[in-house]
C-alpha positions in Angstrom: 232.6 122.8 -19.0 229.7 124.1 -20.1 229.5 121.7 -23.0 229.8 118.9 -20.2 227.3 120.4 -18.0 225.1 120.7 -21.1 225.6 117.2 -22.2 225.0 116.0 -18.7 221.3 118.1 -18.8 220.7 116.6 -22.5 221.8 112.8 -21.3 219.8 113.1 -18.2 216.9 114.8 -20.0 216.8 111.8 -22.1 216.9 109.3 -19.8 214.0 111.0 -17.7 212.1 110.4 -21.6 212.9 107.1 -21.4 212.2 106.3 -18.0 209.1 108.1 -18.6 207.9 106.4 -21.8 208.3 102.7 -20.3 206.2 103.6 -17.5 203.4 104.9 -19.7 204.1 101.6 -21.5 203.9 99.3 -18.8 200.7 101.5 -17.6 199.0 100.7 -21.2 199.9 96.5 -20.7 198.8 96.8 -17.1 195.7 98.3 -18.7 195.0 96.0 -20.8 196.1 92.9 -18.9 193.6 94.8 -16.5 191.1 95.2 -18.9 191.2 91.5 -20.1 190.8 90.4 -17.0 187.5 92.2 -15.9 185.9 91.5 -19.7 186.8 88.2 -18.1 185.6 88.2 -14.7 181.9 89.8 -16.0 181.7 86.8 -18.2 182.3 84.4 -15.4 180.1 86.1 -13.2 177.4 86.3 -15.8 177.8 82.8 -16.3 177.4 82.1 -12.5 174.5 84.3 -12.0 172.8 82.4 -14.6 173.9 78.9 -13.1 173.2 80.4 -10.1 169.2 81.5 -10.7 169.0 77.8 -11.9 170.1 76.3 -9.1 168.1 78.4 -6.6 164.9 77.7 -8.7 165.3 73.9 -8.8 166.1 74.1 -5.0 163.1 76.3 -4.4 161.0 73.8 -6.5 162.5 70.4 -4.9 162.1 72.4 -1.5 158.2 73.2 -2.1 157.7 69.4 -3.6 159.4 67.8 -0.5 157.4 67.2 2.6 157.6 69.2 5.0 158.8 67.2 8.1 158.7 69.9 11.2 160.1 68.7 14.7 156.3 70.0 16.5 153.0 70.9 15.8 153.6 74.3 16.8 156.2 74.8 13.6 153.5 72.6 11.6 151.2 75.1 12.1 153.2 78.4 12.1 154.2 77.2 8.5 150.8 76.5 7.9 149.3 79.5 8.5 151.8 81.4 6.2 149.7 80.2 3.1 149.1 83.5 2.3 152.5 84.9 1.8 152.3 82.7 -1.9 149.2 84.1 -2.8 150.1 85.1 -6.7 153.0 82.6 -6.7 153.4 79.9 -9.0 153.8 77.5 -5.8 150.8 76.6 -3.4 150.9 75.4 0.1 148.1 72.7 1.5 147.7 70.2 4.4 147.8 67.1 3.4 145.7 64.3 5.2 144.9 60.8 5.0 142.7 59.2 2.4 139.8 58.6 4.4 139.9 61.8 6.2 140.6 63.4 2.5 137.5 61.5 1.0 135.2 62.6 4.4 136.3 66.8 3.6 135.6 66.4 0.0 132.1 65.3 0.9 131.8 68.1 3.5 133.0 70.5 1.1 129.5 70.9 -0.8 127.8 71.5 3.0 130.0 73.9 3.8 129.6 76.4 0.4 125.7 75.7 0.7 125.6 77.3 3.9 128.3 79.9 2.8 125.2 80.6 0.4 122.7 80.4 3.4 124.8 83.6 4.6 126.1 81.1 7.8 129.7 80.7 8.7 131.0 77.8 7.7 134.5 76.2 7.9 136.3 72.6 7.9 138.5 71.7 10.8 140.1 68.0 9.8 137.3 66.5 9.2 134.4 67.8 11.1 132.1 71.0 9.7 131.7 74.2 11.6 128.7 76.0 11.1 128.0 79.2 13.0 130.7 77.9 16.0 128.8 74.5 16.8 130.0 71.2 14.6 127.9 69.4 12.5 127.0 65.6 13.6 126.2 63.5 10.1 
C-alpha cells in the first residue's frame, strides 16, 4: 500500500506540475496577446492625437475666419471686448465696418495719434473722434 499511496502522491504531484506549467503558459500568451494589443492601442492613439490636433487647429482657424454672427449686441460686444485674451496669439480679433464708415476711421486715425502726441485723450467710437470726452465736428 505504500507503493500505491506513493504512486498516488507522485501521479498527483505531477499533475499539480502540469496544471501548473499551462497556467504559466497561458499567463505568458495572455501577456503577450496583452502586450500586442497595448503597443497597438498607443499607436492608434498616437495616430488620433495627431489627427486630432489637426482637426482642432483647422476648426480653430475656420472658426476665427468665419464671421461672427451673435443673436444681440450685448454678445457682440462681450466678444468684443475679449480682444485682449489673444494678445500674443497668432489670431487677431477686429470690428469690422462698412466701407464708408472704414474709409471715414482711416482718415480719423492720423487726428487721433496727433493729439495722443498733444498729451489729450483721444479715441474712435464708429466713426466719430473723441478728444478729451467731447466729439470732434469735421
Amino acid at each position: 500500500m505504500l507503493t500505491t499511496q506513493a504512486d498516488g502522491q507522485k501521479a498527483i504531484t505531477k499533475a499539480h506540475h502540469e496544471h501548473v506549467v499551462l497556467r504559466v503558459e497561458l499567463v505568458d500568451m495572455g501577456s503577450t496577446l496583452m502586450s500586442t494589443r497595448v503597443s497597438e492601442l498607443e499607436r492608434q492613439r498616437d495616430e488620433l492625437h495627431e489627427e486630432s490636433a489637426e482637426v482642432s487647429e483647422q476648426k480653430l482657424r475656420d472658426h476665427l475666419k468665419s464671421a461672427l454672427k451673435l443673436s444681440t449686441e450685448k454678445e457682440r460686444e462681450l466678444v468684443r471686448k475679449e480682444w485682449k485674451q489673444l494678445k500674443g496669439a497668432r489670431y487677431s480679433m477686429f470690428e469690422q465696418f462698412p466701407k464708408a464708415v472704414a474709409d471715414k476711421r482711416r482718415k480719423l486715425v492720423k487726428s487721433m495719434k496727433d493729439d495722443r502726441d498733444k498729451g489729450k485723450r483721444a479715441w474712435l467710437v464708429y466713426d466719430t473722434l473723441y478728444v478729451d470726452g467731447q466729439p470732434v465736428r469735421e
